[in-house]
C-alpha positions as CSV (number, residue, x, y, z in Angstrom):
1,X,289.4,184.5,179.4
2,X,286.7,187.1,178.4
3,X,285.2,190.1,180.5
4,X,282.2,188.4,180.4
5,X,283.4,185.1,182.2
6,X,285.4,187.1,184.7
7,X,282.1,189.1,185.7
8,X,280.2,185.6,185.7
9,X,282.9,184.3,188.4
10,X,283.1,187.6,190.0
11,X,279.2,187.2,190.5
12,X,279.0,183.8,191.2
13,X,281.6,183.9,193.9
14,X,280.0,186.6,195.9
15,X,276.7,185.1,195.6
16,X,278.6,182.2,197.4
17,X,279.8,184.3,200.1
18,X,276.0,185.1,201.3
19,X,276.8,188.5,202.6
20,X,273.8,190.8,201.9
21,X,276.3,194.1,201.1
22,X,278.1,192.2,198.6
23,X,273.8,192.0,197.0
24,X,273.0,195.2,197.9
25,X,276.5,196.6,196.1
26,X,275.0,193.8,192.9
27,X,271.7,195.7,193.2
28,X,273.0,199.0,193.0
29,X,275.4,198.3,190.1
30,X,271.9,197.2,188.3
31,X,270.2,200.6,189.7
32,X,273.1,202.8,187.6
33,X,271.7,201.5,184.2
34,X,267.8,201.3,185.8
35,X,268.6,205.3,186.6
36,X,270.3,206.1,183.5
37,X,267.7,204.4,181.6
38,X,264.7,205.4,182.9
39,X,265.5,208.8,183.8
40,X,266.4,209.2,180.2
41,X,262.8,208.1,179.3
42,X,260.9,209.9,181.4
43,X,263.0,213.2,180.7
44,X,262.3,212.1,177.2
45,X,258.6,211.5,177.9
46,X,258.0,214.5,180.3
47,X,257.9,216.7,177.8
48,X,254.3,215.6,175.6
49,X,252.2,216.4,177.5
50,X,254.6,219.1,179.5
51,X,255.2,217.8,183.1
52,X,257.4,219.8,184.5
53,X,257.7,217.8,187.9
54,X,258.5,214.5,186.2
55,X,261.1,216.5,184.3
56,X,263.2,217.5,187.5
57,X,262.8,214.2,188.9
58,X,264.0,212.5,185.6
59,X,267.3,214.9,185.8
60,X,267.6,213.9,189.5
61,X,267.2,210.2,188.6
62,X,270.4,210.7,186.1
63,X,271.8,212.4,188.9
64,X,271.2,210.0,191.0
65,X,272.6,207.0,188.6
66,X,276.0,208.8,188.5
67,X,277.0,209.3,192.0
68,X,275.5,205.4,192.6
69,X,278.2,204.3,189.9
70,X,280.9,206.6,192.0
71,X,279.4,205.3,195.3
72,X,279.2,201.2,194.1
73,X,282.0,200.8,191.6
74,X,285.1,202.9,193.1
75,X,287.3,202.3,190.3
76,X,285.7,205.2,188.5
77,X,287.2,207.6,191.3
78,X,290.7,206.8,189.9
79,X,290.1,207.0,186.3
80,X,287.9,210.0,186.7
81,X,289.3,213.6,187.8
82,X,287.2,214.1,190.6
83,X,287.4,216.8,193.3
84,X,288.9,215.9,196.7
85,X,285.8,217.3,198.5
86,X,283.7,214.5,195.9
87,X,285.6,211.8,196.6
88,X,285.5,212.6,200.9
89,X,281.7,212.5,199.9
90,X,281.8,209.3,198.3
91,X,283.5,207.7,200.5
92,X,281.4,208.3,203.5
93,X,279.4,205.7,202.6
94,X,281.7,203.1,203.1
95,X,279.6,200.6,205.6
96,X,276.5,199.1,205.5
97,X,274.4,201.2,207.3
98,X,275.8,204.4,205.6
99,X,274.6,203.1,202.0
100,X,271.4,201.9,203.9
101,X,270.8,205.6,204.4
102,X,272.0,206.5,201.3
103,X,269.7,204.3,199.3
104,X,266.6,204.7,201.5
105,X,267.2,209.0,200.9
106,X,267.3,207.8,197.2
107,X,264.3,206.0,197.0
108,X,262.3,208.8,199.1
109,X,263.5,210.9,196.4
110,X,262.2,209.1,193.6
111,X,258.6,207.9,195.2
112,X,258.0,212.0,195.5
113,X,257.2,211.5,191.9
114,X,254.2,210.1,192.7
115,X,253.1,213.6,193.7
116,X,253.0,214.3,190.1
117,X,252.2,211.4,188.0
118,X,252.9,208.1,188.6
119,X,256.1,206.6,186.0
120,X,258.2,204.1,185.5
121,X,260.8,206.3,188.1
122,X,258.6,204.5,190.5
123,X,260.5,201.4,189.3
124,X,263.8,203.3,190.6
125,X,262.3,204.2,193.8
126,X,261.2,200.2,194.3
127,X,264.6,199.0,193.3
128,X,266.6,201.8,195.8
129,X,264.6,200.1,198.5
130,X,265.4,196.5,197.8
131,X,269.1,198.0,197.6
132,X,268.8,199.3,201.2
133,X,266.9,196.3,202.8
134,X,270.2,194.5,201.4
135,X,272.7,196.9,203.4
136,X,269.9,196.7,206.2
137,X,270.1,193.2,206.8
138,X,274.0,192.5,206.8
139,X,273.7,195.5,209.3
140,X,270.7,192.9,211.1
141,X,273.1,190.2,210.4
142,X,276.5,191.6,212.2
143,X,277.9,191.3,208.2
144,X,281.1,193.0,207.7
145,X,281.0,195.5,204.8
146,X,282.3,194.3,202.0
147,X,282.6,194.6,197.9
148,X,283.0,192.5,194.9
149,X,285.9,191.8,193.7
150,X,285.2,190.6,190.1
151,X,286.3,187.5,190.1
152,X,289.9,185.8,192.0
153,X,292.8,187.6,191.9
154,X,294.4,184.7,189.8
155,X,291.6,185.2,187.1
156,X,292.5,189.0,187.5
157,X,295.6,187.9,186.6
158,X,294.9,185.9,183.9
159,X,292.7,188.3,182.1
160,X,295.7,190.7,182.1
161,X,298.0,188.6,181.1
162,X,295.8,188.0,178.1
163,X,295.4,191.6,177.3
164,X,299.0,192.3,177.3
165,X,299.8,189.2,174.9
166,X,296.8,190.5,172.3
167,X,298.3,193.6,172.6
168,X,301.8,192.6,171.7
C-alpha cells in the first residue's frame, strides 16, 4: 500500500465524516503549499519593479505557511526541535473556534496587501477565509474538534508493515 492510497483513504474517510474542522484542517494543509508557493513568487516578483510592501508581506506569507504546517499537521512538532514556549503556542489552537481566529487574523494579514498592490497573496488571504468559515461552522454546528487521521489505523498498520519488510 503506497502513501498515496493511504492519503486517498485518509481523505476520503473524513470527507465521510462531514465535520467541517476535519475541511477546514484539509484546507489548511492546501494553504501550507498556497503560502509557501506564492509567497515565494511574490518575494521573487517584489523585487522588478522594487515593492517594498509586497516584499514584507511575501516574507510574512512564508511565515505564515510554516506555523500553519506546525498548527495543521502536529507530527512536525515531534520530529522538529521546537521550543517549549512554540509548541504551548501551537497548541493553543486546538478547537475550532481558536483556528477560526487564527485563520481569520491570517487572512486580515494577507488582504493588507491590497494597500500596496494587488497580487496573487490575495489568493492566500481568500483561501485563509474559506479555512476559517470551515472552523466557524462546526463551531455553528456544535462539531467536536477533530483531525485527520490518514487513513484507518489498520491501513496505518499495513503501510508499516510494508516498510519494515522492503527494508529488510
Amino acid at each position: 500500500m503506497s502513501f498515496l492510497s493511504i492519503f486517498w483513504n485518509g481523505f476520503s474517510e473524513d470527507f465521510k465524516k462531514k465535520n467541517f474542522s476535519l475541511y477546514g484542517q484539509w484546507l489548511g494543509i492546501i494553504g501550507i503549499f498556497l503560502c509557501i508557493a506564492l509567497g515565494v513568487a511574490n518575494l521573487v516578483g517584489s523585487f522588478i519593479p522594487p515593492s517594498p510592501g509586497i516584499t514584507v508581506f511575501s516574507i510574512i506569507c512564508i511565515v505564515q505557511g510554516l506555523v500553519v504546517m506546525f498548527v495543521e499537521i502536529p507530527f512536525f512538532l515531534k520530529i522538529c526541535p521546537m521550543t517549549e514556549k512554540f509548541i504551548n503556542f501551537i497548541k493553543l489552537f486546538d478547537s475550532n473556534m481558536n483556528r477560526f481566529g487564527f485563520y481569520l487574523l491570517n487572512a486580515a494579514l494577507q488582504y493588507l496587501t491590497l494597500l500596496f498592490k494587488a497580487t496573487s497573496l490575495l489568493t492566500v488571504a481568500i483561501w485563509f477565509t474559506i479555512t476559517s468559515g470551515c472552523y466557524v461552522l462546526a463551531m455553528l454546528k456544535h462539531q467536536e474538534f477533530e483531525t485527520t487521521q490518514l487513513g484507518s489505523a489498520e491501513t496505518r498498520q499495513e503501510f508499516g508493515q510494508e516498510a519494515v519488510r522492503n527494508v529488510l
